[in-house]
C-alpha positions as CSV (number, residue, x, y, z in Angstrom):
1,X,121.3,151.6,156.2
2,X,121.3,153.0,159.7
3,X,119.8,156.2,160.2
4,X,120.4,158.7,162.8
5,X,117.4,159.1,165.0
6,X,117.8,162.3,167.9
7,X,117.1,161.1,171.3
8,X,116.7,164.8,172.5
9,X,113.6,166.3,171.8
10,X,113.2,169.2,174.2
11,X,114.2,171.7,171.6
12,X,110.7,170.8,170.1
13,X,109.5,170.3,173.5
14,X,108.5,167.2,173.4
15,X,109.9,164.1,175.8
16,X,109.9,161.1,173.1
17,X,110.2,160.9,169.3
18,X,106.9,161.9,167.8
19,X,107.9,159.7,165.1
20,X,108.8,156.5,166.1
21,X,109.7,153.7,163.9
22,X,112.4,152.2,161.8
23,X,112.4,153.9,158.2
24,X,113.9,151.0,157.0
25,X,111.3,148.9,157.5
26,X,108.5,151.8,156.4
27,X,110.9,151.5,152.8
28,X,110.7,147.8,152.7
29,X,106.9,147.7,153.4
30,X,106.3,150.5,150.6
31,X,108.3,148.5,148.1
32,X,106.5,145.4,149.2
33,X,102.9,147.4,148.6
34,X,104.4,149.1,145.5
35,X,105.0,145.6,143.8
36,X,102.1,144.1,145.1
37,X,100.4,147.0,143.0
38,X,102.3,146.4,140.0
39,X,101.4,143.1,140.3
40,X,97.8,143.9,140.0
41,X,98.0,146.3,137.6
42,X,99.3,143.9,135.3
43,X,96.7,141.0,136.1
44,X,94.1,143.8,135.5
45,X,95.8,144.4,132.0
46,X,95.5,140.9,131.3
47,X,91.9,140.7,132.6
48,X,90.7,143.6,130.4
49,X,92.4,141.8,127.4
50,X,90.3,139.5,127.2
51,X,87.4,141.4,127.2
52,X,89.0,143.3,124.0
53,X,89.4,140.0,122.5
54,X,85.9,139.0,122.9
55,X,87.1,135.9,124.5
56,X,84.8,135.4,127.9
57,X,82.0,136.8,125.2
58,X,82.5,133.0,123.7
59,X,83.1,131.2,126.6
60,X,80.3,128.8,127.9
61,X,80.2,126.8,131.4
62,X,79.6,127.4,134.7
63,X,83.5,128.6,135.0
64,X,83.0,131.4,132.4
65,X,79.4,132.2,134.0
66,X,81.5,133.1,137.4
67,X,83.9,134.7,135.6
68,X,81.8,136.9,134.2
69,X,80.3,137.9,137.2
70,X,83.3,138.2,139.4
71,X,85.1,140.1,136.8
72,X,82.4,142.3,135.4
73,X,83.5,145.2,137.4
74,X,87.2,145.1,136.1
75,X,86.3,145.9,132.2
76,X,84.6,149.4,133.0
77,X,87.5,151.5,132.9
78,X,88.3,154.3,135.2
């Protein structure tokens, strides 16, 4: 998609674009951040499930022991 950008901007009285940039790419980087948010919306989900299944509660090891700690945060709900 090209989109028409003015070149004139004395009727704002201005001498450049105030906004400059290519929208196109401003689109592409907010879908880009809006799956990348998805994404971790969804590994969130699955991170919270297992706390719901009791599953890390059973879980022995050093693995499970930073688990636990890393994760800790991500089962208080917001």
């Amino acid at each position: 998609m090209v989109d028409h950008r003015p070149s004139d901007w004395r009727v704002l009285d201005l001498d450049k674009d105030p906004t400059p940039g290519d929208p196109q790419r401003v689109r592409t980087l907010a879908k880009t951040l809006h799956d990348f948010a998805d994404d971790v919306s969804e590994v969130l989900r699955l991170v919270r499930g297992t706390a719901g299944e009791g599953t890390h509660k059973e879980w022995a090891g050093k693995s499970a022991t930073v688990f636990k700690e890393e994760f800790s945060g991500a089962y208080r709900r917001t």
